[in-house]
C-alpha positions as CSV (number, residue, x, y, z in Angstrom):
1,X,-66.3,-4.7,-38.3
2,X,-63.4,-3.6,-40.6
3,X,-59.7,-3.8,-40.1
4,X,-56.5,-2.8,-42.2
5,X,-54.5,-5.8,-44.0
6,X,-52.2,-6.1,-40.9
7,X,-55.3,-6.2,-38.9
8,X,-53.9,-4.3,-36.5
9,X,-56.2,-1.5,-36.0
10,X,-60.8,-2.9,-35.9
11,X,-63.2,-0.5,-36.3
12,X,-66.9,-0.9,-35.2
13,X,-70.2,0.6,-36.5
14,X,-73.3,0.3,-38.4
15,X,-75.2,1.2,-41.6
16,X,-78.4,0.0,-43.2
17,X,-76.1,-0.4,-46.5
18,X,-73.3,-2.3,-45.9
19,X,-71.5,-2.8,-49.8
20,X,-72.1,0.7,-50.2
21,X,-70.6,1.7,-46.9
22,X,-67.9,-1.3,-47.5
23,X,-66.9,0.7,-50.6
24,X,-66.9,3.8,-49.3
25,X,-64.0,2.8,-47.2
26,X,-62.2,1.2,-49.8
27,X,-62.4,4.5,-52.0
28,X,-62.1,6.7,-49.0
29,X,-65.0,9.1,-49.7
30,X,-64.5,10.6,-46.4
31,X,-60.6,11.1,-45.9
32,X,-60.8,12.8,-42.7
33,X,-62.2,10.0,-40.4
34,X,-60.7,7.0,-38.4
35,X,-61.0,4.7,-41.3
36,X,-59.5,6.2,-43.9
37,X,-56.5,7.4,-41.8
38,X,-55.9,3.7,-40.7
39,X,-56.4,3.0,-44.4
40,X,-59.9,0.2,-42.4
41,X,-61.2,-1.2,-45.4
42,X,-61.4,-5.3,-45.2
43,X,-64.7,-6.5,-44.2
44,X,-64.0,-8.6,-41.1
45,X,-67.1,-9.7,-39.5
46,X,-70.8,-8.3,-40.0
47,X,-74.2,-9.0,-38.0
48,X,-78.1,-8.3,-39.8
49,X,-81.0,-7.0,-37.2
50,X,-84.4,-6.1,-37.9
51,X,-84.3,-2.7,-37.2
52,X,-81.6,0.2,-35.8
53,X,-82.1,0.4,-32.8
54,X,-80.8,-3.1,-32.6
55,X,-78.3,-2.5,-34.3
56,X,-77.0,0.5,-32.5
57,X,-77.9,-1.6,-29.3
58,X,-75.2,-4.0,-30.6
59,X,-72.7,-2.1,-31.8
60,X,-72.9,-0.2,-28.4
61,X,-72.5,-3.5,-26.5
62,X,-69.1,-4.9,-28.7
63,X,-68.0,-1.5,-28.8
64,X,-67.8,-2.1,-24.8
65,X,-66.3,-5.1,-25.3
66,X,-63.4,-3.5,-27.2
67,X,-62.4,-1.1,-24.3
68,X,-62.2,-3.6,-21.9
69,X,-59.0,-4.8,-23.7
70,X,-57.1,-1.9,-23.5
């Protein structure tokens, strides 16, 4: 999970590099997506799993958890 410094906006997802991905964000190699237009780039919160599908599996469940909210 990664937020911007007024953590007002979280984003959710998963990669099988996370300090590559982490500075990805913070140098904004992909300027068109969610992250880099909410400027997302501090490291909030992180889980490890043995493989991806359970990580996806997770991410799918807290990404649920998310909607409820609004």
């Amino acid at each position: 999970m990664i937020t911007n410094k007024p953590n007002g906006v979280l984003y959710i997802g998963c990669t099988e590099r996370l300090k590559i991905r982490i500075s990805q964000h913070k140098r904004k190699v992909h300027p068109n997506t969610f992250s880099a237009r909410y400027n997302l780039n501090k490291l909030v919160y992180f889980e490890n799993f043995e493989t991806k599908e359970e990580a996806i599996k997770r991410e799918r469940q807290v990404k649920k958890w998310e909607e409820i909210g609004k």
